[in-house]
C-alpha distance (Angstrom), angle and dihedral (degrees) to the residues before:
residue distance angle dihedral
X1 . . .
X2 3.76 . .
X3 3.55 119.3 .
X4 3.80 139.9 -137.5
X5 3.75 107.3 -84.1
X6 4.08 94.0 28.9
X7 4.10 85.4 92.3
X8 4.12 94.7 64.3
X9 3.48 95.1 125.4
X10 3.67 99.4 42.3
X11 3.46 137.7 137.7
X12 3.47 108.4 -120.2
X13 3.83 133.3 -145.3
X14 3.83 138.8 160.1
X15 3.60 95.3 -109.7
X16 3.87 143.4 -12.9
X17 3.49 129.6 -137.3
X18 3.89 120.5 -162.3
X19 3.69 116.3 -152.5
X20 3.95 139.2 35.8
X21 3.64 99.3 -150.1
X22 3.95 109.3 107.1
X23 3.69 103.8 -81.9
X24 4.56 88.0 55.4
X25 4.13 86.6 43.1
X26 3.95 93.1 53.6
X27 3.52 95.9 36.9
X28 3.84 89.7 47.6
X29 3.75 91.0 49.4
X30 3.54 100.4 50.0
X31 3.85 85.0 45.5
X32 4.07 94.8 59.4
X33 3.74 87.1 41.6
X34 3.33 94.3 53.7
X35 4.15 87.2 54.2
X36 3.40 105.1 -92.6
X37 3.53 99.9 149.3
X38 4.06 102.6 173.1
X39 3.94 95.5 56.9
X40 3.87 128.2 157.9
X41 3.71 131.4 -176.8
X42 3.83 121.9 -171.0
X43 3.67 130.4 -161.9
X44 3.41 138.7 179.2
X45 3.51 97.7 -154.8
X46 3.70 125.7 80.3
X47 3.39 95.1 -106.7
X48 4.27 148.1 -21.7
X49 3.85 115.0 -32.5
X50 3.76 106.3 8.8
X51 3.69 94.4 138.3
X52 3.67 131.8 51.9
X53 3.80 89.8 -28.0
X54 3.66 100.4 61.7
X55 3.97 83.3 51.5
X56 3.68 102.9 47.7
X57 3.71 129.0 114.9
X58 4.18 81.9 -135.2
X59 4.40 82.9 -144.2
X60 3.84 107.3 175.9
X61 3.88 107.7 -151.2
X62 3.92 127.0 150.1
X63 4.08 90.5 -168.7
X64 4.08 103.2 123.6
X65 4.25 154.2 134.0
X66 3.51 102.1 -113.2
X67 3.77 121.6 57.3
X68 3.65 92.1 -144.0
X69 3.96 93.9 61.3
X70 3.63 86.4 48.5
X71 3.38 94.9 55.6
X72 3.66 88.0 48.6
X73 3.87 97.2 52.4
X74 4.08 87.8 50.6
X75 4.05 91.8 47.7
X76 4.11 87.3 52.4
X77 3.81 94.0 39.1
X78 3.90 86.5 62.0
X79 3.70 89.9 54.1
X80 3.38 92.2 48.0
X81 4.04 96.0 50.0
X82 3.86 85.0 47.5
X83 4.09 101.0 35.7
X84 3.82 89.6 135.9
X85 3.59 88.9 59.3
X86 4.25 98.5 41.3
X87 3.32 94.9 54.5
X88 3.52 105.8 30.0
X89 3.94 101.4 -137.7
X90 3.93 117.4 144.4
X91 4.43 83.9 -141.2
X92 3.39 113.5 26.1
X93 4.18 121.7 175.6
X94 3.74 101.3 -145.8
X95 3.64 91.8 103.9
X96 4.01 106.9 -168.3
X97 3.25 123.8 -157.3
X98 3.98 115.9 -155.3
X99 4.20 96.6 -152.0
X100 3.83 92.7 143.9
X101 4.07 123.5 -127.9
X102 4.04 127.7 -94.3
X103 3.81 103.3 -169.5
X104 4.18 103.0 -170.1
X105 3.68 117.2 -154.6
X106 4.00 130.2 159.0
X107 3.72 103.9 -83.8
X108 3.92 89.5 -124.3
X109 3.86 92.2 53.9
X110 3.38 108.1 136.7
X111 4.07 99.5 -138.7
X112 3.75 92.4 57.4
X113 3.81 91.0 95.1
X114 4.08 90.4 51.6
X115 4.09 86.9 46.6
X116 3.90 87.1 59.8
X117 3.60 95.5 40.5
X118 3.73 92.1 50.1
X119 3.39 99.8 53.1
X120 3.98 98.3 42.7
X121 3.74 82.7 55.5
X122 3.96 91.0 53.3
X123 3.52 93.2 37.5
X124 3.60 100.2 -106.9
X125 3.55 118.9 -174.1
X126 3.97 96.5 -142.2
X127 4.09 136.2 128.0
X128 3.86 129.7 -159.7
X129 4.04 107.8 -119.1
X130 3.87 121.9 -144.9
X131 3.18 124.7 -154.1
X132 3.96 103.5 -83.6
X133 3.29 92.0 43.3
X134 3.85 96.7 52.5
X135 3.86 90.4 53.2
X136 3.96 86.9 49.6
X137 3.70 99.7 51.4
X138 3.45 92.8 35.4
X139 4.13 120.1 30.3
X140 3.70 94.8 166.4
X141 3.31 97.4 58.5
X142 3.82 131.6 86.0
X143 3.45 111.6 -146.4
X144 3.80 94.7 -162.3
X145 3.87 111.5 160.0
X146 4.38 97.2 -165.0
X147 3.52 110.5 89.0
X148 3.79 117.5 -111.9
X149 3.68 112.8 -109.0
X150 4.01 106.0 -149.6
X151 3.88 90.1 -170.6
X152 3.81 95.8 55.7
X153 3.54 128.7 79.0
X154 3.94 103.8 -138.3
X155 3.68 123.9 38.6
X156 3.87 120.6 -160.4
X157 3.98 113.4 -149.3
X158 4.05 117.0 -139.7
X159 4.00 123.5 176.3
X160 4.01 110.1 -144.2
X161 3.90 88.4 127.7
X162 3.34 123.3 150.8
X163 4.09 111.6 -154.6
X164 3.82 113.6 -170.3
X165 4.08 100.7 -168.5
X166 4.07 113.2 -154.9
X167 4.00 84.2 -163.0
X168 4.36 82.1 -160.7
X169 4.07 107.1 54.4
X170 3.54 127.7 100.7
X171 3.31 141.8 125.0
X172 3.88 138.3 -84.1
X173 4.18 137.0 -167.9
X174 3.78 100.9 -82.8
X175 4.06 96.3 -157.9
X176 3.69 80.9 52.1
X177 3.79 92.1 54.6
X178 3.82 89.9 48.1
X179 3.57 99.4 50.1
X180 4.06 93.9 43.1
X181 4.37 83.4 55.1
X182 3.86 92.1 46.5
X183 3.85 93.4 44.9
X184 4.16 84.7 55.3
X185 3.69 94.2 41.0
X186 4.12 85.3 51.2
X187 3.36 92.4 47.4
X188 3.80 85.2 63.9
X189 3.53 99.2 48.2
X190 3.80 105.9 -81.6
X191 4.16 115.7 149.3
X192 3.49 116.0 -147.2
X193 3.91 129.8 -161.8
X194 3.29 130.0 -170.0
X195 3.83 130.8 -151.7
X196 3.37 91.4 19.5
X197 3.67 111.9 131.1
X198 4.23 131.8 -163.1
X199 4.02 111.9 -107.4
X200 3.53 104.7 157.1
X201 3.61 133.3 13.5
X202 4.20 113.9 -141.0
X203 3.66 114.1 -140.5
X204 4.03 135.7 157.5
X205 3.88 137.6 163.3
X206 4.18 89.7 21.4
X207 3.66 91.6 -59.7
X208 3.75 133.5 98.9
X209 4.13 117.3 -109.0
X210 3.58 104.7 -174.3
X211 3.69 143.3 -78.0
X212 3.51 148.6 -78.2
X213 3.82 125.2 -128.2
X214 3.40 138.4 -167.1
X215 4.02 132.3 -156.0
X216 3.41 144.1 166.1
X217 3.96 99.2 -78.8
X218 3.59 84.8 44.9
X219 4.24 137.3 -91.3
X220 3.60 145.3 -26.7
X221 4.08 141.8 -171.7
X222 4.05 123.0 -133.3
X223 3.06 123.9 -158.0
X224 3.64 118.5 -153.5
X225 4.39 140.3 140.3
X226 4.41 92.6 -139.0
X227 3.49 119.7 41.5
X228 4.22 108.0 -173.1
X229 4.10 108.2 -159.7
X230 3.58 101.4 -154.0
X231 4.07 94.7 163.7
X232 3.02 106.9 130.5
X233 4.00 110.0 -154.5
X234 3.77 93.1 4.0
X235 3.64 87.6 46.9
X236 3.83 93.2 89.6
X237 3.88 95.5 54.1
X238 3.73 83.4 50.0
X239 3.87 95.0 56.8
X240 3.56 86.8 52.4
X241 3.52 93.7 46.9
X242 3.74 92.5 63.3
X243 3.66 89.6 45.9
X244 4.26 95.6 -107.3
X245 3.63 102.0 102.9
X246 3.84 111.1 170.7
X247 3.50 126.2 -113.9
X248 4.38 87.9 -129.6
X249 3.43 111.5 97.8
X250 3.85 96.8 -116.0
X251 4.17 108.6 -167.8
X252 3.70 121.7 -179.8
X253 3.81 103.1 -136.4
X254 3.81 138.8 -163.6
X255 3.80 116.9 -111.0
X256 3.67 117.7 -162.4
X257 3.96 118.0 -151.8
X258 3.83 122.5 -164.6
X259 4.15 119.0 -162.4
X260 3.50 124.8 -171.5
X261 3.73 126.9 175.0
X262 3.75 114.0 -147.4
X263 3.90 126.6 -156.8
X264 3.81 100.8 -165.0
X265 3.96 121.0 112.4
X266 3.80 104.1 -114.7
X267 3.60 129.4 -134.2
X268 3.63 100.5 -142.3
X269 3.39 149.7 -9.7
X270 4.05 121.4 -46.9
X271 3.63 109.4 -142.7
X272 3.91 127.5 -179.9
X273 3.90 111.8 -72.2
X274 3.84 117.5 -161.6
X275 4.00 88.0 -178.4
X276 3.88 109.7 -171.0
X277 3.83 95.3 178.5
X278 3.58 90.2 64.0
X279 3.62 89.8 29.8
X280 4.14 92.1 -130.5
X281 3.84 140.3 100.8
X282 3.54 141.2 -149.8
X283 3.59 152.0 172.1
X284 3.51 139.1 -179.8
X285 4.06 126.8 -118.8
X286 3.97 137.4 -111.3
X287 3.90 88.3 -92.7
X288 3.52 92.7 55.4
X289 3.91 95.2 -134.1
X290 4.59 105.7 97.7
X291 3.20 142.5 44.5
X292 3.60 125.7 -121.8
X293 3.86 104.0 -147.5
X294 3.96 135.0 -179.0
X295 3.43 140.2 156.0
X296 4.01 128.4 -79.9
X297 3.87 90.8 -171.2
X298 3.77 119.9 104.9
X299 3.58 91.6 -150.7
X300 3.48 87.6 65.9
X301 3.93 96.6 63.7
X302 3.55 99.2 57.3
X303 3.90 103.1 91.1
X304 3.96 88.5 105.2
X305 4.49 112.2 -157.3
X306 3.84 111.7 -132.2
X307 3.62 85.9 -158.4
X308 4.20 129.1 27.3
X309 3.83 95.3 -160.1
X310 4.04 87.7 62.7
X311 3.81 128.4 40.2
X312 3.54 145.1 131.2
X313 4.41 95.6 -88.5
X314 3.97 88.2 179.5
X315 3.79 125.8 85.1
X316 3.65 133.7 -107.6
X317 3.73 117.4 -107.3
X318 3.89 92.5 -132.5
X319 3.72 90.7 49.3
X320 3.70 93.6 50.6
X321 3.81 94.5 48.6
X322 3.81 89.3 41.1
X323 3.36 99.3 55.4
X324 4.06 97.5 41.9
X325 3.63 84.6 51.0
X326 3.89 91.1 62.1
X327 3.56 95.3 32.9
X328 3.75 91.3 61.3
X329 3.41 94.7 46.1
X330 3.78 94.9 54.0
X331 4.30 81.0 45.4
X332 3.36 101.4 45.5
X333 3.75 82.5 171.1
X334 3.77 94.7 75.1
X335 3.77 127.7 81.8
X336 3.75 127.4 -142.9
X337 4.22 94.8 -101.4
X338 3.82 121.5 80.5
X339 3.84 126.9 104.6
X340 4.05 108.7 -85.5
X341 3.78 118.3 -166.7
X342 3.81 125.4 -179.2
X343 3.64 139.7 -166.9
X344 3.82 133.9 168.3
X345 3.80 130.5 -142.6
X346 3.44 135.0 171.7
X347 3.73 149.7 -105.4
X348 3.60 140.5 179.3
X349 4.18 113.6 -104.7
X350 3.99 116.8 -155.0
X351 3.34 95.1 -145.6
X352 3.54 95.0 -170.4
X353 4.37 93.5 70.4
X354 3.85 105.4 -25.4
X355 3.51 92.1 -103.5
X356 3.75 136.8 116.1
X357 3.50 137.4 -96.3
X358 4.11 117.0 -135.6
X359 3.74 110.8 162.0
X360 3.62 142.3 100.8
X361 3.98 109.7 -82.6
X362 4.15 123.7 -142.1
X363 3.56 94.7 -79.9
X364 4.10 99.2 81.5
X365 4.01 106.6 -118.0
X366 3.46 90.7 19.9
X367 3.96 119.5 120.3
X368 3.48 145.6 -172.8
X369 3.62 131.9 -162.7
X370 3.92 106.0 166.5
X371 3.43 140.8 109.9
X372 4.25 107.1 71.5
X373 3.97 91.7 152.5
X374 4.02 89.7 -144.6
X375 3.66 98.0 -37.5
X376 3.73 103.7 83.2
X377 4.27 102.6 99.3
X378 3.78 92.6 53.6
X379 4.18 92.1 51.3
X380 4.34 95.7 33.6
X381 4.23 95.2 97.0
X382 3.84 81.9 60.6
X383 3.59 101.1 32.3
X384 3.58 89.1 65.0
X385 4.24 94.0 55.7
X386 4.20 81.4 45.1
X387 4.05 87.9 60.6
X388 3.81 100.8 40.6
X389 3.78 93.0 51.3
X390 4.09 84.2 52.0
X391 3.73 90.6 42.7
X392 3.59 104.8 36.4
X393 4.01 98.1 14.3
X394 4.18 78.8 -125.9
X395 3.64 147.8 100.3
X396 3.70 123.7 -104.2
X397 3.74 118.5 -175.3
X398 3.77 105.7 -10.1
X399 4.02 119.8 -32.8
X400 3.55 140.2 -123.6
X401 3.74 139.9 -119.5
X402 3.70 97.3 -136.6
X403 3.48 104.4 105.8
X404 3.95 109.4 -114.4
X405 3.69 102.9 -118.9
X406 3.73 97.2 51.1
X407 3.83 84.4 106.9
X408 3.47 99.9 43.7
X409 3.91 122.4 143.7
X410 3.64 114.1 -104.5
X411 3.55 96.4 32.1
X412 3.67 130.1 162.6
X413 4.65 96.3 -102.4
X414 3.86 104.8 -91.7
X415 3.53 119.7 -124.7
X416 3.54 121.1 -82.5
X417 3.58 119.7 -175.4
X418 3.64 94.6 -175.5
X419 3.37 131.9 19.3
X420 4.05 136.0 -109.6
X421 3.38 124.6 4.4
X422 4.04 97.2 -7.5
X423 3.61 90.4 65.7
């Protein structure tokens, strides 16, 4: 590991951020609007959101365990439903689309009563569907609460459903998000550099220095008192390349993504649908024409990726037929033809409570923000404040109610009333 005294003929800045997917762009935007003036952000992609960001379904949701989380999917939703105005640019590329949440849950489920509570506490604008009213807002959707048994033959429908509807989720573009955050954060000063990757991590007297980069005309030394590891699944090797590996288990894991386009004239509106009787969710796209689908099961997140820079980005063929098997169930309205494409990307699973880590590691200046198991673009307009107050012990553009150790390292496990991504 580098040493003090190795970083002479550094550049130097105030504090480095590694990363241009979503989580780097907030934090590096709340950083320059906080006044950091000297700010770098490195990337070893060729440009914003070519990791997990460019990759995620970009779902909006404020259905969770923990109060706190709540609270902190509400406080981002409102940036989201008012990006113009948080960031201040006349054309911003976030693109949000308002298509409202139906979170489906057996209607004897015993965390329904917590759902409710936590989102009259955040201020939540939801309402509990019954049964006629599900059918009316939604005719082309089956509200069947018996699980579908894709070995069986015959499948008998019952309706015990319970439908909490967020009537303000949705979804946006996520590289759109990024760039809008990185134009703001430039705007302020911040340098950005692309294919640059992380070799070497300087440190000295207990404290991290700086980094080293390479490129491909070669290398170059940092210099800087913070370092923010925003990563995402290369952000564990990172840790551990500066010698402050956290004691989370942090796995980079494979996250399949079924598309299929759909001809049929709907009868209604298609909102989001996290769906954990089937165990999937879905939601459609700006044109209005496919579904975005992924999995809701935790079982499904467990095929952990040794290495980020090479893994299987295709589909499997039982996934795919899986998943369209559920989805048309739950849309009865759609027949089996339509184009379907597929991809997977990946994200990195705490597999300790599902939840993220933001707080400074052992190595003093050193952060981590990494491991949102799936959740991360919905919380990143807040995770940014979280990081400057922890950096900075300040605000940057607007602030947050969620207290800023809820993520520390070392925690106590959050609670986590269902597993995986619906955390």
């Amino acid at each position: 590991m580098p040493q003090e005294g190795e970083q002479a003929m550094a550049r130097s800045y105030d504090a480095i951020v590694i990363g241009a997917g979503v989580m780097g762009a907030s934090t590096a935007m709340q950083l320059a609007c906080a006044g950091v003036r000297r700010l770098l952000l490195v990337e070893k992609g060729p440009g914003p959101g070519f990791g997990s960001t460019g990759r995620s379904s970009a779902c909006i949701r404020q259905t969770y365990s923990n109060p706190e989380v709540v609270l902190m999917a509400y406080e981002s939703l409102q940036f989201f439903r008012n990006w113009r105005e948080f960031t201040g640019l006349a054309a911003p590329r976030a693109d949000f689309h308002r298509t409202g949440v139906v979170f489906l849950m057996p209607a004897d489920d015993p965390a329904l009563p917590t759902i409710e509570a936590n989102h009259r506490r955040a201020g939540v604008a939801y309402e509990l569907l019954d049964a006629p009213e599900q059918r009316r807002r939604f005719p082309d959707l089956d509200f069947c609460s018996a699980p579908l048994d894709l070995a069986g033959d015959e499948h008998e429908c019952s309706y015990r459903t319970a439908a909490v509807h967020e009537l303000d989720g949705g979804f946006a573009d996520p590289v759109g998000t990024t760039q809008d955050l990185l134009e703001v954060a430039q705007a302020h000063g911040l340098e950005v550099r692309y294919n640059t990757r992380v070799t070497g991590v300087l440190t000295g007297g207990g404290r991290v220095r700086g980094i080293e980069t390479a490129t491909a005309g070669g290398g170059e030394t940092f210099s800087a008192p913070a370092v923010i590891n925003c990563a995402g699944p290369w952000a564990p090797a990172l840790n551990a390349l500066a010698g402050a590996p956290l004691r989370e288990r942090l796995v980079a894991t494979r996250n399949q993504i079924v598309c299929k386009r759909f001809p049929e004239q709907l009868r209604g509106p298609i909102p989001m649908v996290a769906d954990m009787v089937t165990g999937i969710y879905f939601r459609n796209d700006p044109t209005g024409t496919q579904l975005v689908i992924g999995s809701a099961r935790e079982e499904d997140e467990r095929e952990a990726v040794a290495d980020p820079d090479r893994f299987n980005e295709g589909t499997d063929a039982a996934f795919r037929e899986e998943k369209l098997l559920l989805t048309h169930h739950r849309v009865p309205t759609f027949r089996a033809r339509g184009q379907i494409t597929s991809y997977s990307g990946l994200y990195t699973v705490n597999r300790e409570d599902y939840h993220p880590i933001i707080d400074e590691t052992e190595l003093a200046g050193f952060y981590a923000v990494c491991g949102f198991s799936g959740h991360g673009f919905k919380l990143s307009p807040v995770v940014g404040m979280l990081v400057a107050q922890k950096v900075l012990g300040q605000w940057g553009r607007g602030r947050t109610g969620v207290p800023p150790g809820f993520f520390n390292r070392n925690r106590a496990p959050l609670r986590t009333n269902w597993g995986g991504v619906m955390a």
